[in-house]
C-alpha positions in Angstrom: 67.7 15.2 68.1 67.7 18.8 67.0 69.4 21.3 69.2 66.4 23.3 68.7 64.5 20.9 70.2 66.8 20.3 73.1 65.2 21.3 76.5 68.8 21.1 77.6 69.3 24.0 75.0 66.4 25.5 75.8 67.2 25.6 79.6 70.2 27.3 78.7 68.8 29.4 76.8 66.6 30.6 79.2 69.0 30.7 82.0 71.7 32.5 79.9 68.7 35.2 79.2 67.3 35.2 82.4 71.2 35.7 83.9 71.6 38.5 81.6 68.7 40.4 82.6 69.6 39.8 86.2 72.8 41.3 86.0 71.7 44.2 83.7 69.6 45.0 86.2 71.9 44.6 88.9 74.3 46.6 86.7 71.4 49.4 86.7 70.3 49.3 90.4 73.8 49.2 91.7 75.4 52.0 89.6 72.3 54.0 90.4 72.6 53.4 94.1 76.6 53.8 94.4 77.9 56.3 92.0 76.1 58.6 93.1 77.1 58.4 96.5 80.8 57.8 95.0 80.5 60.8 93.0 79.0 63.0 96.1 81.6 61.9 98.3 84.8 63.0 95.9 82.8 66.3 95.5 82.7 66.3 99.7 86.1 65.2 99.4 87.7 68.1 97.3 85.0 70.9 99.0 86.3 69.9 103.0 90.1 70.0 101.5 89.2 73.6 100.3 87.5 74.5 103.5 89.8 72.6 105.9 92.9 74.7 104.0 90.8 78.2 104.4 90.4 77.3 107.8 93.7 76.6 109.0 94.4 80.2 107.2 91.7 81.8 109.2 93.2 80.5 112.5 96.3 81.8 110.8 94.7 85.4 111.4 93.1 84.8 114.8 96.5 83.6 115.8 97.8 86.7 114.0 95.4 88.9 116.0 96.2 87.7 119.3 99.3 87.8 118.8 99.0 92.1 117.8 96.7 91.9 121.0 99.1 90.9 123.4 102.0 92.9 121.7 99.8 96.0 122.7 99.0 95.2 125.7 102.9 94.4 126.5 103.9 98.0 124.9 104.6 100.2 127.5 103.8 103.3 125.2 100.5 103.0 126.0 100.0 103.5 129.5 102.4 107.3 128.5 100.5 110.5 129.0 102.2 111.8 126.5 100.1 112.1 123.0 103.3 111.9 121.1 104.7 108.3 122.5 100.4 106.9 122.1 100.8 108.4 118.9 104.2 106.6 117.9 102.9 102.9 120.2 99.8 103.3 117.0 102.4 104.0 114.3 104.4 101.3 115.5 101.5 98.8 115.5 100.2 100.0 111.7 103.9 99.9 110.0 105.3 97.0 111.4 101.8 94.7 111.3 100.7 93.5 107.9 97.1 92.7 108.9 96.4 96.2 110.8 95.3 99.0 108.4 94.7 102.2 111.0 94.4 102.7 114.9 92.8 104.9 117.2 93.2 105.5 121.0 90.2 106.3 122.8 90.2 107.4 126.7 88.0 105.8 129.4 85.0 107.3 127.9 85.1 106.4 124.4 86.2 109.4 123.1 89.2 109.5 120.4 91.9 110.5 121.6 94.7 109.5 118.8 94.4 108.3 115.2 96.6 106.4 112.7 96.4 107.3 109.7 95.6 110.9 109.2 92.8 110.1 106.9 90.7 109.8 110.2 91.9 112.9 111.4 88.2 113.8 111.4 87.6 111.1 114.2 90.0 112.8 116.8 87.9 114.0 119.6 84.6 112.5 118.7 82.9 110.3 121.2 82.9 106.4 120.5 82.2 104.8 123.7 78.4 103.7 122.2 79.9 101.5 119.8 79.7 97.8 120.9 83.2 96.8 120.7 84.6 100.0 122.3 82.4 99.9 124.7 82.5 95.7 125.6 86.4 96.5 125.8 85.8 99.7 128.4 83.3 97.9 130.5 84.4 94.2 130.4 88.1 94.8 130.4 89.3 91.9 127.8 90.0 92.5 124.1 87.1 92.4 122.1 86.7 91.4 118.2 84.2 93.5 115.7 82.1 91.5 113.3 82.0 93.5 110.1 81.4 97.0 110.0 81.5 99.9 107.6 84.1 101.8 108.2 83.8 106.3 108.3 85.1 106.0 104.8 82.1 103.2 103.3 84.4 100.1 103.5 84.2 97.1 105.3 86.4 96.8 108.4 86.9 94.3 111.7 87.7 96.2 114.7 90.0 94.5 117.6 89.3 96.6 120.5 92.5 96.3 123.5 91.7 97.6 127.0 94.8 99.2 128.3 94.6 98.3 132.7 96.7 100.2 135.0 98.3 97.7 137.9 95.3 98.2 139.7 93.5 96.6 136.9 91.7 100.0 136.1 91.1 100.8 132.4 93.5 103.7 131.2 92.1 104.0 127.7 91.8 101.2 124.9 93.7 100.7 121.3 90.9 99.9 118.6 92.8 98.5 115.4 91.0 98.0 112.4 91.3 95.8 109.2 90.2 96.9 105.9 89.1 93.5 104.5 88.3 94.7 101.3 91.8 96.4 100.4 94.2 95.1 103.2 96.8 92.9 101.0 97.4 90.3 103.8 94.3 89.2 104.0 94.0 89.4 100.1 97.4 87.3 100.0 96.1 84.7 102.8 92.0 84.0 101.4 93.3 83.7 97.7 90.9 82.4 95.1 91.1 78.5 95.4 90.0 76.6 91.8 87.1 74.2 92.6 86.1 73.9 89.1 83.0 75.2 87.1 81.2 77.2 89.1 82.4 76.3 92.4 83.9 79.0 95.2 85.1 79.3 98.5 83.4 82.4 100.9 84.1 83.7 104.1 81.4 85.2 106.8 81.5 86.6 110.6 79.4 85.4 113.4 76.4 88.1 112.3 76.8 86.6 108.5 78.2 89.0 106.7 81.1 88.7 103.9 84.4 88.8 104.7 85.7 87.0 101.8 84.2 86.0 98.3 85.4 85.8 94.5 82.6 88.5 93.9 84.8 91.6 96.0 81.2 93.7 95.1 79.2 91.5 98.3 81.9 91.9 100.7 80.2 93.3 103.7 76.6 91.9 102.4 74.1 90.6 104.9 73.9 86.5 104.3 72.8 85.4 107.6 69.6 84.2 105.8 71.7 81.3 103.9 70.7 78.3 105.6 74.5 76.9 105.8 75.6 80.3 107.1 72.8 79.7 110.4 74.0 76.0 110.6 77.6 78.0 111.1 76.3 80.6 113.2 73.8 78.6 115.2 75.3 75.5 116.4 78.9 76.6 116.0 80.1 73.0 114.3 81.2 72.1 110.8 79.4 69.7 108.3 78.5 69.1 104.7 75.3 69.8 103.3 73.1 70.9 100.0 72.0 74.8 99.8 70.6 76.7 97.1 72.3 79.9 96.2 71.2 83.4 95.5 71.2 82.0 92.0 69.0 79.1 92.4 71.3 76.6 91.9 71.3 73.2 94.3 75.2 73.5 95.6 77.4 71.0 97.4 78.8 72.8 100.8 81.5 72.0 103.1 81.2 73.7 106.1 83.4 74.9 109.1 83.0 76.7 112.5 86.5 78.8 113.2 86.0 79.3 117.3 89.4 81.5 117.7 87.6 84.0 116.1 83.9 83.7 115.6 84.1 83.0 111.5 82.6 80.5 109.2 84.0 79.1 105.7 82.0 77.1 103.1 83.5 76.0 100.2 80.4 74.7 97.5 79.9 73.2 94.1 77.2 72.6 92.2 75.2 69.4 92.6 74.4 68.9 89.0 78.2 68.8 88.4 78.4 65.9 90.5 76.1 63.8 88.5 77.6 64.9 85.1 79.6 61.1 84.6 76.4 59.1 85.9 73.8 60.4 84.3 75.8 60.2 81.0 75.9 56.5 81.8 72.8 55.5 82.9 71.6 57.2 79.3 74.2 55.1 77.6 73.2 52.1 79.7 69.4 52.4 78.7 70.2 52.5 75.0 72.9 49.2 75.6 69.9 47.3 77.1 68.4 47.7 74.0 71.0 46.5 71.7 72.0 43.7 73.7 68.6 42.3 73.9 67.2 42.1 70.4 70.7 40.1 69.2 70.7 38.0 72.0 67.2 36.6 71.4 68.2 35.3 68.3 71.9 34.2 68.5 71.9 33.4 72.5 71.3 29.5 71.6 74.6 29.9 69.3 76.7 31.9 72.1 75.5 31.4 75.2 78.7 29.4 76.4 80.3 32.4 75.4 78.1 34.8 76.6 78.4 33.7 80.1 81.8 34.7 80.5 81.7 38.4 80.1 78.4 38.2 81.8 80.3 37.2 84.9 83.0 39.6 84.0 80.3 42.4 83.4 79.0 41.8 87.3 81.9 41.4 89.2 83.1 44.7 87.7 80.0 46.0 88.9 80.2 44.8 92.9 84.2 46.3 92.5 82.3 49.3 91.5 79.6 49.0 94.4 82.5 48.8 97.1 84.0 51.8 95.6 86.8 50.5 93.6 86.7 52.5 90.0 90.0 52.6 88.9 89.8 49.6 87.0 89.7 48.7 83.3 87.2 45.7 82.0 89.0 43.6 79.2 87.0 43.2 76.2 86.8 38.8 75.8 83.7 38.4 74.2 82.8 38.4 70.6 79.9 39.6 71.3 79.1 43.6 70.2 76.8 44.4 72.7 78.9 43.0 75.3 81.5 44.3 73.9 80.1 47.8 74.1 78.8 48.1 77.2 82.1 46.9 78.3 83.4 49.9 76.3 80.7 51.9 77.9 81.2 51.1 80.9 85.3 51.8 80.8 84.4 55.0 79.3 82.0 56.0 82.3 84.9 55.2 84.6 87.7 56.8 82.6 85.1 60.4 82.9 85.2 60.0 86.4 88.7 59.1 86.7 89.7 62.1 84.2 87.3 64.4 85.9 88.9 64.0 89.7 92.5 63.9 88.1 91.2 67.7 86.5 89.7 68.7 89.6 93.3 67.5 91.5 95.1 69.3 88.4 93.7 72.6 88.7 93.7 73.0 92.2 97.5 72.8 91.9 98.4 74.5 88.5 98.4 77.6 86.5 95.6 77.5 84.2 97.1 79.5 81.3 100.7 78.1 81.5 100.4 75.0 82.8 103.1 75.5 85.6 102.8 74.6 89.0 100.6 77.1 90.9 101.4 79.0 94.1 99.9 76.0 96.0 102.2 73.0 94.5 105.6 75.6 94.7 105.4 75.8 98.0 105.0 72.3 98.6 107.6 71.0 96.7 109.8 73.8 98.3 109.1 72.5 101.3 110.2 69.1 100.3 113.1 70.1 98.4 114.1 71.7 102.2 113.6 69.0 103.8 115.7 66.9 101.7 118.3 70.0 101.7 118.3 69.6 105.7 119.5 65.9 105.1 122.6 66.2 102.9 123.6 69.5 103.9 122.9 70.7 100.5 121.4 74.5 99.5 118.5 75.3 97.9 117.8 78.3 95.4 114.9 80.6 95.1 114.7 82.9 92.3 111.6 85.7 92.4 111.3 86.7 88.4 109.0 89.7 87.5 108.8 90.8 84.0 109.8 94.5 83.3 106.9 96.5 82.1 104.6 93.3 81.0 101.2 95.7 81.7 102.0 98.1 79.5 101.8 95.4 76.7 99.3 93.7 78.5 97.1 97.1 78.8 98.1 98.2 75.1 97.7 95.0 73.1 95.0 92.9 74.9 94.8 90.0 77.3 94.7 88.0 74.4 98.4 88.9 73.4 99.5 89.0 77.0 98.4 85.4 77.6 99.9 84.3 74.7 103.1 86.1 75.7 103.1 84.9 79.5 102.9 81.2 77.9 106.1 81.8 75.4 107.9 83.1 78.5 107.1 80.0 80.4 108.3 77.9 78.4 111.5 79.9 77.4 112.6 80.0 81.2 111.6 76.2 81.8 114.0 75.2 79.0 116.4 76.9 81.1 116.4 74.2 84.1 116.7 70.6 84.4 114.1 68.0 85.4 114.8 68.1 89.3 113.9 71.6 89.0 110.8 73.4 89.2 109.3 76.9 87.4 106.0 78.0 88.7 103.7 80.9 87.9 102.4 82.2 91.1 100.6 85.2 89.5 100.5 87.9 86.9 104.0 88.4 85.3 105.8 86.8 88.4 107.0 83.2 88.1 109.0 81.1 90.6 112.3 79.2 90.2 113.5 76.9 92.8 116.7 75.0 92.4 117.6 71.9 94.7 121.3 70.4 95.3 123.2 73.6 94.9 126.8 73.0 95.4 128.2 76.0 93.6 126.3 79.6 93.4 127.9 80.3 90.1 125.7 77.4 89.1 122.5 79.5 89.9 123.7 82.4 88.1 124.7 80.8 84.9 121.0 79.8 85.2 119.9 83.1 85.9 122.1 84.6 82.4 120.7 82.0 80.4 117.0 83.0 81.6 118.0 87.1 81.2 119.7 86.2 77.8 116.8 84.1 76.3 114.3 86.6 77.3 116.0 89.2 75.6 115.7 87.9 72.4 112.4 89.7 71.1 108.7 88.0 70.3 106.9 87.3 67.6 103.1 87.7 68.3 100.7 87.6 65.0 102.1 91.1 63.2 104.1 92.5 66.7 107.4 92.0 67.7 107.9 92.6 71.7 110.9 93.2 73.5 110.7 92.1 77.1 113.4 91.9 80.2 112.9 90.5 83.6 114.3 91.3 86.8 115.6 88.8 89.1 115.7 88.3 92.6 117.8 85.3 94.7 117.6 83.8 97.8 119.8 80.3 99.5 118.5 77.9 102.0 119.9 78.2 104.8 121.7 81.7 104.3 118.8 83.5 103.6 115.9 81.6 105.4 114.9 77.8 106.6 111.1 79.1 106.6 109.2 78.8 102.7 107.8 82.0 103.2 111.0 83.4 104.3 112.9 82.5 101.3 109.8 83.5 98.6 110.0 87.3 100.6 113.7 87.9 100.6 113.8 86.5 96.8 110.9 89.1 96.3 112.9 91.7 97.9 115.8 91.0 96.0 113.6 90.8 93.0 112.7 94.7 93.8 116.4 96.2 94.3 117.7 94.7 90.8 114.2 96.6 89.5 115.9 99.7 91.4 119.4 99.1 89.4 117.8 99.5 86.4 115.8 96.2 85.2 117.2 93.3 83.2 119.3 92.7 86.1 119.6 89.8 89.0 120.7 90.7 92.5 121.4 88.5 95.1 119.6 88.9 98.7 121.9 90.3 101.3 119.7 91.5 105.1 120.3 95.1 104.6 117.7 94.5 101.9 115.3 93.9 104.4 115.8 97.6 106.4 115.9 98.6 102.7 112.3 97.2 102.1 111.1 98.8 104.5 112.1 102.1 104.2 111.1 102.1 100.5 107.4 100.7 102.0 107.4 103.9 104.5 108.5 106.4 101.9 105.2 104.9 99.4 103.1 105.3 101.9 103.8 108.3 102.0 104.1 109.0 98.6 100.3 108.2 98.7 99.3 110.6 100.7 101.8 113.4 99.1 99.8 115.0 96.4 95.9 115.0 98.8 98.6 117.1 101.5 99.4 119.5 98.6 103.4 118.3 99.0 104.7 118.3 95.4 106.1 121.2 93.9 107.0 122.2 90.3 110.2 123.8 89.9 111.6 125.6 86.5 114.9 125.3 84.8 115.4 127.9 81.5 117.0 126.8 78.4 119.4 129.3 76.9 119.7 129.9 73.6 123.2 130.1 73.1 124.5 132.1 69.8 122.1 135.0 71.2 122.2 134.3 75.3 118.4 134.9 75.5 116.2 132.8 77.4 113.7 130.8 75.1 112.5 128.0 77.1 112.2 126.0 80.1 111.9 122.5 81.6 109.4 121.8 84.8 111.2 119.5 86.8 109.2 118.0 90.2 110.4 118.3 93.7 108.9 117.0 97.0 108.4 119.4 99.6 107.5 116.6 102.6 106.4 118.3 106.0 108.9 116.1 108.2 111.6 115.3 105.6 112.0 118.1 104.1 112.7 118.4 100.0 113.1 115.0 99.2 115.9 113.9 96.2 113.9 113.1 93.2 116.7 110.2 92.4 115.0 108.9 95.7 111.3 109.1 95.2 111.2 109.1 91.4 112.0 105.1 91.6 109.5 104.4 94.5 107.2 106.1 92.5 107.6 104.1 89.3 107.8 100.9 90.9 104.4 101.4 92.9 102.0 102.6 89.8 102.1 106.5 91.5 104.5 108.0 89.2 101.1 107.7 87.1 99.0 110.2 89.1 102.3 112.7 90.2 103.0 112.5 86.1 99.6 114.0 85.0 99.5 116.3 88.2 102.7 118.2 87.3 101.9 118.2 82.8 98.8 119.8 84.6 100.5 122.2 87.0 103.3 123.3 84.5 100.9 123.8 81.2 98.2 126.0 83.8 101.5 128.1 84.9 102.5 128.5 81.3 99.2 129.6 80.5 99.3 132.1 82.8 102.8 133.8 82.2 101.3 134.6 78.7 97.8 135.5 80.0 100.1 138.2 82.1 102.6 139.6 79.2 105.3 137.5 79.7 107.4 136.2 76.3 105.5 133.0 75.4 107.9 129.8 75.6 107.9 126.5 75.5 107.5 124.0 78.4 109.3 121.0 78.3 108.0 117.9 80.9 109.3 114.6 81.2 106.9 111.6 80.4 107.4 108.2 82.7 107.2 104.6 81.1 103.8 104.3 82.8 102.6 107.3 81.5 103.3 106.5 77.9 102.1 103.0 78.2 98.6 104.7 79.6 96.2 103.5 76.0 94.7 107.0 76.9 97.7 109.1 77.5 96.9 111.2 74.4 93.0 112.0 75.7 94.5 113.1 79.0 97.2 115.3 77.9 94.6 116.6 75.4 91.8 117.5 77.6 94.7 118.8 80.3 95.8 121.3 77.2 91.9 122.3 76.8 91.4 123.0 80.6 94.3 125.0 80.8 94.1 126.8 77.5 97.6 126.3 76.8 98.2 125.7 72.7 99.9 122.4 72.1 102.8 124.1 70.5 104.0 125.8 73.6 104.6 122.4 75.0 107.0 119.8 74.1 106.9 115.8 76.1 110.6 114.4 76.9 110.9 110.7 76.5 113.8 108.5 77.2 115.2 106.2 74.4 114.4 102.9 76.3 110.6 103.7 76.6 110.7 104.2 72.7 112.1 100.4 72.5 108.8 98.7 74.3 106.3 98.3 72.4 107.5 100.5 69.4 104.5 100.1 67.3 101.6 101.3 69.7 104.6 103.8 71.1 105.2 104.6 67.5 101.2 105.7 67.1 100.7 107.4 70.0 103.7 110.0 69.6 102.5 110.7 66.0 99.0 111.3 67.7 100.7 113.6 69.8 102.8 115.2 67.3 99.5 116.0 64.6 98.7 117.7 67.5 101.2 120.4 67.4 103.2 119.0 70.7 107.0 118.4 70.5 108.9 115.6 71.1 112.6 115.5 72.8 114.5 112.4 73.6 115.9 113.2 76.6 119.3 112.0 77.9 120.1 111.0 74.4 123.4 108.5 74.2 123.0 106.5 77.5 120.3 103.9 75.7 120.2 101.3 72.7 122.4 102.1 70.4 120.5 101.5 67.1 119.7 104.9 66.1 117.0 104.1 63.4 114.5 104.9 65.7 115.2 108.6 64.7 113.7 107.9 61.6 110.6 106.0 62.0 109.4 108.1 65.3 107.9 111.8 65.1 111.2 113.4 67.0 111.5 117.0 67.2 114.7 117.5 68.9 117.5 115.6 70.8 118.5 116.4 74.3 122.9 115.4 74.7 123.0 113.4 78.7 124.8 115.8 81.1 127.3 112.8 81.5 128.7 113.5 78.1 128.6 117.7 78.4 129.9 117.4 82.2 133.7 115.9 81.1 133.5 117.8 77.9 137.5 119.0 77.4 137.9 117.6 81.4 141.3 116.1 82.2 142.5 116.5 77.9 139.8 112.9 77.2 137.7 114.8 74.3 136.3 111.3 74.5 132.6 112.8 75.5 133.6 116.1 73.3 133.6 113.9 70.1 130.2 112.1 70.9 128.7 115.1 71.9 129.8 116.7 68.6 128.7 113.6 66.7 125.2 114.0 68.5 125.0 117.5 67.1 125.9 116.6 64.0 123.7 114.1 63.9 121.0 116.4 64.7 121.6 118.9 62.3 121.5 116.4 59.3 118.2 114.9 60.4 116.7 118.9 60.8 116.5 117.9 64.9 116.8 121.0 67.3 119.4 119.5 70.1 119.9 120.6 73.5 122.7 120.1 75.9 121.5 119.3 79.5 124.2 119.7 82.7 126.1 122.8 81.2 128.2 123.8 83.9 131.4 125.1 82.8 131.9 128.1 80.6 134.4 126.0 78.7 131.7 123.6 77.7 129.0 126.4 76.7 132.0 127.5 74.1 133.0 124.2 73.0 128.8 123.3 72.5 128.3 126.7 70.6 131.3 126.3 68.5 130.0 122.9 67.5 127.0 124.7 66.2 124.5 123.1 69.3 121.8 125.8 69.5 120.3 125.2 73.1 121.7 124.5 77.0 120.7 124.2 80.3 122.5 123.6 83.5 123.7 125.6 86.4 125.9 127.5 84.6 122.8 129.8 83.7 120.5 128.6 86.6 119.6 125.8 88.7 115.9 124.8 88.4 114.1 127.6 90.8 110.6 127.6 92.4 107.4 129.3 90.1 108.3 133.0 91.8 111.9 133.2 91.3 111.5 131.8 87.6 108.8 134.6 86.8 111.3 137.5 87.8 113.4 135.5 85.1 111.2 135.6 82.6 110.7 139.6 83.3 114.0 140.2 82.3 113.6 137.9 79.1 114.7 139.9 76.1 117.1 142.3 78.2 119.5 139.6 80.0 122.2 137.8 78.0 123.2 135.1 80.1 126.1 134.3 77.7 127.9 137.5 78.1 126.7 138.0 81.4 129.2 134.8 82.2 
């Protein structure tokens, strides 16, 4: 009897068919009715972790608040009469708080009595007390918190309103601090971005819906109470997950939260077709299998069906380990069969997506996107378990804070395309640097984050810390540039410096910022003064902000002398603040806090301003015509549109760019020499001279003379100042070589410090042709130098000596 006439055969051959198309279809149903769901609930999974984490941060600042609260009412300084102790309670409050911005005391009637800062010196005296926060704190006696306001200035701000109660419970006056949401770093710090993927973010609302916090900084403030999560928050006060379109129109994910300590709502969203990316792919890919199964299997199923049923069964248990949620399995490829054998494939590959997409979602939620380092997120959690392991054996821990020196400029001057390029070289020049059991993260911009574990010697740390400055050194080679970059360092121990992660990240910061101080390139270990240190350089940039609106800043002059004639043919404008409590203030004081905070920028292109206008108008009044020298910062020179600015700054005043010459020192020359390089020349077509000031004290390769447009060389004061001093011509034979040196490249050269009539004859025997220093004058205010420049022409202030 034929097998084709079998009915045994043919009852196998039906049933083998029939089983097939049963579990296809219960393949199909299945996966249509559980991955989905699967899928959803790793999108709610990831969203609540985002939103549980923003939460905990906002109770952070609730916490926070109350904590201010209760520190003003405790603060005997404001129950004083006095306006000078409310006014230092307020100052207290601002400069010690992170999270308060400006204060102002209002009496029993609303009306403002005190203000901190003086930017709302235009609030004193006006009356309040119909504002709802002021006047919930007057009337109801308990500490009140704003929802979102705009502030007198446009900008978003919360409000914590504090009753101050005599003993008999009657209200004295209240304290109304106010947070600047959209500018206050604390807050900036504390609701960072957090990386859901694609399009998905994280925002934060009051209890009247509007913004506190969203990747888009332009809405903050905006008006969302409409959004139908947003009156779920505000409405019924609980937490939840839910779909929501956005102002987009796109169907979004949300997790949802209700922050009661303080009235606030967080929803962290991603979109829903994202979630459906891996199944719908396979349901496609499923349709098309059907297909390709089905025509084979009619034909050759009477040939294979013993074999078939195998990876049939295979095939549908996979699927019910599927249905209960187990996809982290592989199916094993047994049967001869193609088709089966590619839907098995399939059906792997639909599993690997969804296992590759979660481990990306897990991945970039804890690591830098362009280096690949461990993000802010994962440092501080593997801190925390490196000190908890360092609290069982008594071991230290070390945590290095590294900032690259002058990164933007190259950032700002080449592109982000170069700068990201550059950032990833540095990462993986410092991570050769450790071993495996240590860890290098990038926790922003140019700063990246060392941490050390098992540290039984701190020469260890430091040998690391050499290796890092030493490898860094060494220049890069980016397409057709060739960068030269240096880092600063700063170092902090567990326990010596801190048991607390945050503790030990600030003090390595602050550290960080001194060896900035000591001149870059540098490490510095973390000692406490650092910590008064930090904070009087915090209160000195405040006020450096606030220096040039009061008018503080002043431009003093300093002649050059030209000495083989005695007459006065020049002059440097040198800056000096002029601060209404402190007094003149030592540039070697403000001059760093100034470079260190970006200001140095503004003060710069205030005082080229100031001293080319007072130039101008010495020769618009008959005086000799001379030349103005001014000093030019590393940020300044590193501006791409430093030449516009002094250009249009030459055209406002009038002044003609040969009556002005730039002073640069040599280390600004060495960064970035080829965009340097074209900028000076720009400057130099222009008419403008160039000086290298404090020549000597930098690199010494000299063949920068050559390939930059320098007009003249200015000798340091450290070498003219010991000039002939206790019989060391040391200093006399390099100041001597500088002239020389000079002189053969057709360079004017001026000697700065000159202070002793023995080192003017010395320089003008050596044939150097200018000097300044107190031994002709000290650098004078714009009135006394103008009765100098009277006598210009009649006054020779080498024989006058």
């Amino acid at each position: 009897m034929r097998v084709w006439k079998s009915s045994i055969f043919w009852r196998i051959y039906l049933i083998n068919l029939a089983l097939i198309c049963i579990l296809l279809a219960s393949m199909f149903v299945t996966s249509a009715v559980t991955l989905p769901e699967i899928s959803r609930e790793k999108a709610q999974t990831i969203t609540d972790a985002s939103v549980n984490r923003i939460t905990e941060q906002v109770e952070n600042v609730a916490d926070y608040i109350h904590v201010v609260i209760k520190a003003v009412q405790q603060d005997s300084n404001f129950h004083s009469t006095d306006g000078s102790v409310l006014r230092k309670g307020l100052q207290d409050i601002v400069e010690t708080s992170a999270i308060i911005d400006s204060a102002v005391i209002t009496d029993p009637n609303g009306v403002v009595r005190q203000v901190i800062p003086n930017d709302l010196a235009d609030l004193q005296d006006v009356d309040l007390g119909y504002r709802e926060y002021i006047r919930h704190s007057l009337v109801q006696k308990t500490p009140y918190i704003s929802d979102v306001l705009w502030g007198a200035a446009g900008r978003p701000v919360v409000v914590v309103s504090v009753p101050i109660l005599d003993e008999l419970g009657v209200v004295e006056r209240s304290v109304n601090l106010t947070l600047r949401i959209s500018e206050n770093k604390f807050l900036s710090t504390l609701f960072q971005k957090i990386e859901l993927g694609g399009e998905g973010y994280v925002y934060i609302f009051d209890r009247n819906g509007r913004l506190i916090s969203h990747p888009d900084k332009t809405r903050i403030g905006e008006n969302i109470s409409q959004n139908e999560v947003v009156q779920s928050v505000t409405n019924n006060k609980t937490s939840g997950y839910r779909q929501v379109v956005n102002t987009r129109g796109v169907l979004m994910d949300a997790s949802y939260a209700y922050v009661p300590e303080i009235g606030w709502g967080v929803v962290a969203q991603v979109p829903d077709e994202s979630v459906y990316e891996g199944f719908n792919a396979f349901r496609h890919n499923l349709w098309i299998l059907c297909i390709l199964i089905f025509i084979p299997l009619s034909v050759v199923t009477a040939i294979y069906a013993r074999q078939i049923i195998k990876p049939i069964r295979q095939l549908y248990n996979a699927v019910d380990q599927v249905a209960r949620g187990n996809y982290e399995m592989d199916i094993e490829t047994v049967s001869s069969s193609r088709e089966i054998g590619l839907l098995t494939k399939r059906f792997n590959d639909m599993l690997h997506t969804i296992r590759d997409a979660r481990e990306q979602i897990q991945y970039q939620a804890y690591h830098d996107p362009l280096t690949g380092l461990p993000n802010r997120m994962l440092a501080a959690d593997r801190l925390g378990q490196m000190l908890a392991h360092a609290q069982r054996t008594r071991t230290q821990v070390a945590v290095l804070f590294l900032n690259l020196d002058r990164f933007k400029g190259i950032n700002d001057s080449l592109g982000h395309s170069i700068g990201d390029r550059l950032l990833r070289e540095v990462a993986e020049r410092i991570s050769g640097c450790v071993s495996e059991s240590d860890t290098v993260s990038r926790i922003g911009g140019d700063e990246f984050l060392l941490m050390i574990p098992d540290v039984m010697h701190v020469q260890d740390v430091l040998n690391v810390v050499q290796e890092i400055l030493q490898l860094l050194n060494i220049p890069f080679y980016l397409d057709s540039h060739e960068l030269f970059l240096t880092a600063s360092i700063g170092i902090s121990f567990y326990p010596d410096d801190g048991d607390e992660i945050t503790e030990l990240i600030k003090n390595a910061d602050i550290a960080m910022h001194r060896a900035k101080q000591q001149g870059r390139n540098t490490w510095q270990l973390h000692t406490t003064a650092m910590n008064q240190h930090a904070a009087e350089r915090l209160l000195m940039e405040n006020h450096l902000r606030k220096a040039l609106e009061r008018r503080e800043f002043l431009v003093y002059y300093q002649p050059k002398i030209d000495l083989m004639t005695g007459d006065l043919v020049g002059m440097e404008a040198l800056v000096r603040w002029n601060h209404s409590i402190w007094g003149l203030v030592s540039p070697a004081k403000f001059i760093p806090v100034a470079e260190d905070s970006g200001l140095i920028q503004p003060i710069g292109e205030w005082v080229l301003r100031t001293a080319c206008d007072q130039t101008k108008r010495w020769q618009d009044a008959g005086l000799p015509p001379m030349r103005i020298a001014v000093n030019l910062s590393a940020h300044q020179v590193e501006q791409a549109n430093l030449v516009e600015t002094v250009q249009s700054i030459l055209q406002e005043t009038g002044l003609e760019p040969r009556y002005l010459e730039l002073e640069l020192t040599e280390s600004i020359l060495m960064q970035n020499t080829e965009t340097v390089n074209m900028t000076l020349r720009r400057l130099r077509d222009m008419g403008i001279s160039i000086a290298i000031d404090d020549f000597g004290t930098g690199y010494s390769s000299l063949s920068y003379l050559h390939r930059f447009p320098i007009t003249c060389l200015k000798i340091d004061q450290s070498f003219v100042r010991r000039i002939e001093g206790n019989g060391d011509r040391t200093d006399g034979v390099i100041a001597k070589a500088v002239i020389a040196l000079a002189h053969n490249l057709d360079l004017e050269v001026v000697a700065e410090g000159v202070e002793e009539k023995s080192q003017m004859q010395f320089l003008r025997d050596e044939g150097c042709s200018l000097a300044q220093g107190f031994l002709f004058s000290k650098p004078v205010p714009r009135e006394e130098f103008e009765i100098l420049l009277t006598k210009a022409g009649t006054t020779s202030y080498t024989e006058s000596i």
